[in-house]
N, C-alpha and C positions, 0 to 999 in steps of 0.2 A: 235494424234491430240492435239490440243491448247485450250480446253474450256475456257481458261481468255480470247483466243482473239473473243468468241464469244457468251459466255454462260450469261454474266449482261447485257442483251438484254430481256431473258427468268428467267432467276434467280438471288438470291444474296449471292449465295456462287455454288463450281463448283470442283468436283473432279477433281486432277490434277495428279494421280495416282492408280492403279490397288489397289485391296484390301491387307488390311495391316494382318499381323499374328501376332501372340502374341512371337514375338522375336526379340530381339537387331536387327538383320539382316535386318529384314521386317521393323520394323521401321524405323531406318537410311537410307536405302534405299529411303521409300516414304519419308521420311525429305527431303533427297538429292534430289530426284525427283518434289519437289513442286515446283507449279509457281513460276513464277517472280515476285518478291515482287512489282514494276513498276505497273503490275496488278491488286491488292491488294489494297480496301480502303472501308471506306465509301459505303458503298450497294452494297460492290462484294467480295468475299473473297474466296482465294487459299485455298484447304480441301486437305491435303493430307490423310484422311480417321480417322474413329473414332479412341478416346483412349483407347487403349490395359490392361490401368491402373486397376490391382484388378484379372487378368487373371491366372497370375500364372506364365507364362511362362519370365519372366523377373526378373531379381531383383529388389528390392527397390529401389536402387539408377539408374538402367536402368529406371523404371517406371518414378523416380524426371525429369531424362532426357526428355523422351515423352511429359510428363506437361508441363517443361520449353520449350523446343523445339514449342510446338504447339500454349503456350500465345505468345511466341515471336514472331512469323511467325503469331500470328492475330485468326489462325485460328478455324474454329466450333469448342468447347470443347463439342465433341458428347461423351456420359461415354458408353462404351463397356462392363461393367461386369453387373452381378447380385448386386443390388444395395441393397437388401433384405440382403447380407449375403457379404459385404465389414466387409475387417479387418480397423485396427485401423491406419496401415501404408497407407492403399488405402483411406481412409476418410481423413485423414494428407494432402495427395498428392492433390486429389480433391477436396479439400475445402479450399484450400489456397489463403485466399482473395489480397495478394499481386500480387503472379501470376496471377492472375486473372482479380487483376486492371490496369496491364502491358497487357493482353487478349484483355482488353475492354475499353482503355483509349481512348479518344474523338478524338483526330487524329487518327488512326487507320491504322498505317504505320508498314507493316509487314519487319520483321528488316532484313537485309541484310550481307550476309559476307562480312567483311573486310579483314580477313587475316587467310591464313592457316599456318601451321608450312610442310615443306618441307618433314615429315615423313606423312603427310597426315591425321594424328588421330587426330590433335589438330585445332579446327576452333574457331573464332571469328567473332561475331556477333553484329553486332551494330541496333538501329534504332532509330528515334524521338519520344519520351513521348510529 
């Protein structure tokens, strides 16, 4: 089913994917799985499920990924760990007020691919600030 194309009726954000695990896998997948950025704005927002960040099961720079992946695409920054007992790497990641203001900047245009590279691993992603 498609909650963008029916759920900013009842709410203003809308899982657009089954729940996420604490690994590279699980994540990119529900990345690749998220709405349609089309969908996405001002009092409705693609969730592709909380951040994994602080979990354990990913690396540091898997983790940077999840963060950036999820300010860019707009989407809820819901924190997934024990926030009592965040290391210094996990505090680094989710407190980065740049990301953040890329999250939460006043247009609210979740960014979209422009271009993949032909082996598949490598995408680009654009959107308006």
């Amino acid at each position: 089913d498609k909650p963008w194309d029916w759920a900013q009726s009842v709410g203003n954000s809308w899982r657009t994917t089954g729940d996420i695990r604490d690994g590279w896998a699980s994540m990119i997948s529900n990345w690749d799985l998220n709405g349609p950025a089309s969908a996405a704005g001002p009092g409705g927002w693609n969730d592709p499920d909380m951040l994994e960040i602080g979990n354990g099961g990913m690396t540091t720079t898997e983790y940077e990924t999840q963060f950036s992946l999820w300010c860019i695409g707009k989407a809820p920054l819901l924190i997934g760990c024990d926030i009592t007992a965040m290391s210094e790497d996990t505090k680094r990641i989710l407190m980065n007020e740049e990301a953040i203001a890329v999250n939460q900047d006043a247009l609210g245009i979740q960014a979209s691919q422009v271009a993949r590279d032909t082996d598949k691993e490598t995408n680009v992603y654009a959107g308006k600030l």
